[in-house]
N, C-alpha and C positions, 0 to 999 in steps of 0.2 A: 404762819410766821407773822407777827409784830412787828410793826415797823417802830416804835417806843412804847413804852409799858404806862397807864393811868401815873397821872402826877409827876412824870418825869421830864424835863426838859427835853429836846429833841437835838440829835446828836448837831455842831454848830456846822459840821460838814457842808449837811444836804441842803441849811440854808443856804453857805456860800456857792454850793453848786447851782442852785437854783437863780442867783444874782448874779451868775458868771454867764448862765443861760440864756437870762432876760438883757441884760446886757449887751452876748451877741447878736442876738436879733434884733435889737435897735438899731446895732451897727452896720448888719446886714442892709438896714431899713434904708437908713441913712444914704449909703453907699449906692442903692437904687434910686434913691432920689437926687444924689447929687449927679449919677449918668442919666437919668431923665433928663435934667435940666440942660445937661453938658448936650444932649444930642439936639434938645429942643433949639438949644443957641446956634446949633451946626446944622441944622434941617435948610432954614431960610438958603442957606449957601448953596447947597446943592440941588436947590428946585431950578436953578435956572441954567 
C-alpha cells in the first residue's frame, strides 16, 4: 500500500495530523514543566 503515488501532493490531512501531534506534546511539555517549577516553589515549605 502507498501512502501517495510519485508527483502527487500528499493528502493535507496527515500534515495537519501531524502538527496537531507535535503541538500536543509541547503542551504536554509545557505542562511538566510548569509542575516542576510549581513543586520546586512548594518543596522549600515543607522541608521544615
Amino acid at each position: 500500500m502507498k501512502i501517495s503515488r510519485l508527483g502527487e501532493a500528499p493528502d493535507y490531512r496527515f500534515s495537519l495530523a501531524n502538527e496537531r501531534t507535535f503541538l500536543a506534546w509541547i503542551r504536554t511539555a509545557l505542562g511538566f514543566l510548569a509542575a516542576g517549577v510549581g513543586l520546586d516553589q512548594l518543596a522549600p515549605d515543607f522541608a521544615t
